[in-house]
N, C-alpha and C positions, 0 to 999 in steps of 0.2 A: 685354685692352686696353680703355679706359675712355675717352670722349671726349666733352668740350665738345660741344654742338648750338645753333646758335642761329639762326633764321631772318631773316633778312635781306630790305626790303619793296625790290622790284625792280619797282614799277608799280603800277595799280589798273585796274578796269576793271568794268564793270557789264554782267552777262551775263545772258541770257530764260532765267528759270525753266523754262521746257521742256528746258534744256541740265543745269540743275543737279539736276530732282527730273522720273523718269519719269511721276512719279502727277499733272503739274501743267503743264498744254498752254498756257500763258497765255506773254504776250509779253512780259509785265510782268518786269522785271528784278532782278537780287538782286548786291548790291557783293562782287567779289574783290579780292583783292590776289594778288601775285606773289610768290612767295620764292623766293631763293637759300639755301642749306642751307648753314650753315658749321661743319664737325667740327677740333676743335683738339686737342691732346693725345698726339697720334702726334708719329714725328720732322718732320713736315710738313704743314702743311694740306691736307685735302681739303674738295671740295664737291658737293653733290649738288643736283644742276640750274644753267643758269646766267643763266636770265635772256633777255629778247628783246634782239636786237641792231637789227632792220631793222624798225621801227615800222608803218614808213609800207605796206611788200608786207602783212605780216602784219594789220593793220586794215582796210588791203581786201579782202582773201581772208576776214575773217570778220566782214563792216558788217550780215549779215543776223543775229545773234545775238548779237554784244559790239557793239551800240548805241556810239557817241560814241569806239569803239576804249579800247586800253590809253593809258595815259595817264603817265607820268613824273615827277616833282618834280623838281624837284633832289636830286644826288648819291644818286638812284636807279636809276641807272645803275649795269652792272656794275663797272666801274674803278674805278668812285665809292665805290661800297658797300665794295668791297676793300680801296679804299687807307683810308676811315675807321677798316675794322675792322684796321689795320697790316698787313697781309697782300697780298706783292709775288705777283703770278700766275704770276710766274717760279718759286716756292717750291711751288705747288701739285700737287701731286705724282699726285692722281687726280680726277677728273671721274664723278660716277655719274650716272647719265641714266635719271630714270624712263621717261620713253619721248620717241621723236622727232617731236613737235612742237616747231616753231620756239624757242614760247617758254618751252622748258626745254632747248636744250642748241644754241641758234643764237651764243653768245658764246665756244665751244669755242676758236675759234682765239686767243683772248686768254691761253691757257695751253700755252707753246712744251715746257713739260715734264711738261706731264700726260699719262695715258693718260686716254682715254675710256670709262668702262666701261657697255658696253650689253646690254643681252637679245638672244641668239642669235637667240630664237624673232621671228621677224618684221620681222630686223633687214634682210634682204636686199629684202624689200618694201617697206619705210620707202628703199632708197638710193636711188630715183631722185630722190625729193622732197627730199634733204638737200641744204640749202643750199651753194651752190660755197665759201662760206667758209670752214665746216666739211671740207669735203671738200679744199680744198686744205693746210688745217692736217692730215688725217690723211694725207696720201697723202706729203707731207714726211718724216713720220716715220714709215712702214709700215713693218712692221706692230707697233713698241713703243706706236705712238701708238692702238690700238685694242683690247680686249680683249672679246669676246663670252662673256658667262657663262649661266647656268642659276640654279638652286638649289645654292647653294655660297658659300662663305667665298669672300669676294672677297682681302679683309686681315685680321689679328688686327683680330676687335671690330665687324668691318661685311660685313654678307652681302648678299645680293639675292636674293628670292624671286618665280619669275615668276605674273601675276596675271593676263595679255590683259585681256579686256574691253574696256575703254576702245578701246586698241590692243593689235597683238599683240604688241609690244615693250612692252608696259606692266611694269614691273616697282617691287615693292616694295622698299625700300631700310631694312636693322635695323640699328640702330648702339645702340651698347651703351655706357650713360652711369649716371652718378653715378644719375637718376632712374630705372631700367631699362633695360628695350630697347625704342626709340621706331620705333616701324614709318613710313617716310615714304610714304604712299598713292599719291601721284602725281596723278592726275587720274582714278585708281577711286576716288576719293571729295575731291570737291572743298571740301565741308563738312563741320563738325562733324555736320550734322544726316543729310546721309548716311550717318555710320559710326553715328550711336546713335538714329537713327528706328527703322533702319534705313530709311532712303530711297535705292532705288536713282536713278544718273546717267540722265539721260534717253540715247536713243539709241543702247542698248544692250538683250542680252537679258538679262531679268531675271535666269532661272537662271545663266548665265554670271556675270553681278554677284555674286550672290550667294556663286555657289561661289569668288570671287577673295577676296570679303572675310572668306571662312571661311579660306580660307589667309593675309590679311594677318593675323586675331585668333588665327593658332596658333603666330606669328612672332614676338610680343611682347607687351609690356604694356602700350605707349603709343603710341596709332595717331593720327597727323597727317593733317591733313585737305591738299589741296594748296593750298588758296586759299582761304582761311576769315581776315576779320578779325577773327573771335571769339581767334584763337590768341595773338593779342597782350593781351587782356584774359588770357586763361588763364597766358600768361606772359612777366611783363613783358619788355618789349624784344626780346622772340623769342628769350628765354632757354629754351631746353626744360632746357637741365643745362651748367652751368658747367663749363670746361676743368680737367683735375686742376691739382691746385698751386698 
């Protein structure tokens, strides 16, 4: 199976260099962006991440290193994002979550018929801090609405490889498209300059980084940064590889 990838700008946000390059203790800050992950081509859309839902808790939980918080435009919002790419949330059929931080997998409940698919490894650690919204969208529909994987074929065409580091539920996300197989890093490499410095993420220990990004580059051939707006220069519209057909 072969799948459309396209990323989707779900916010911006300008975050201290000390968060994004271990080698670089300065306060001074470096522009992300947000993506939601849009795979098309299967009987149904999935997505991989979804985006922040509660701005305002998650800005102040992190005012000492995203300076000015995340920030929005219009119809950058997740509903938004959705309905422009024609895609009812109703229809979406799986949820991949590179790991559980708010603002990659806090708009869950916006999709009454996905499962969530999350990394075993760390997943029990990460539930007390998962958002009640989240948690009342899976506990509706337990346990179809959650699925805990490893290293494994999730569906024809898209696997999950787990990575820690970052967190222990950090997992890689390979989906296998027209351009290769596009490894989504998650937040073990939030820049391009992270994956081909190699510069490790601050905050973490080196070897550990290290040994995760050895396992994202034996995954695939086309490794995504999580929050890089160089990606959009790389490919327009946050086209990584066009839907078949």
């Amino acid at each position: 199976m072969v799948y459309g990838l396209r990323a989707l700008v779900a916010g911006r946000c300008d975050v201290c260099r000390h968060i994004a390059f271990a080698d670089d203790p300065s306060d001074e800050t470096v522009p992300f962006l947000l993506y939601v992950w849009l795979l098309r081509g299967g009987e149904r859309p999935m997505l991989v991440d979804t985006g922040p839902k509660d701005l305002e808790t998650f800005n102040a939980a992190t005012s000492r290193y995203i300076p000015g918080g995340i920030v929005q435009r219009a119809g950058e919002r997740t509903p938004e994002l959705l309905a422009a790419a024609g895609v009812d949330p109703a229809d979406v059929s799986h949820v991949f979550v590179t790991h559980l931080h708010p603002d990659h997998y806090e708009y869950f409940d916006l999709f009454p018929n996905a499962a969530m698919v999350v990394s075993d490894r760390g997943f029990r650690e990460a539930l007390p801090g998962i958002r009640p919204n989240v948690m009342r969208a899976l506990a509706a529909r337990w346990p179809g609405a959650l699925r805990l994987v490893g290293d494994e074929d999730v569906v024809p065409g898209v696997a999950t490889v787990q990575l820690g580091c970052h967190s222990r539920c950090s997992q890689a996300i390979v989906v296998h498209t027209a351009a290769g197989r596009a490894v989504l890093c998650g937040d073990v490499a939030y820049l391009y300059e992270n994956i081909e410095g190699p510069r490790p993420i601050g905050g973490v220990d080196a070897g550990e980084w290290h040994a995760a990004m050895a396992r994202a580059r034996g995954a695939g051939d086309l490794l995504l940064p999580g929050h890089d707006p160089l990606l959009l220069q790389r490919h327009a519209d946050g086209v990584i590889a066009p839907a078949p057909g």
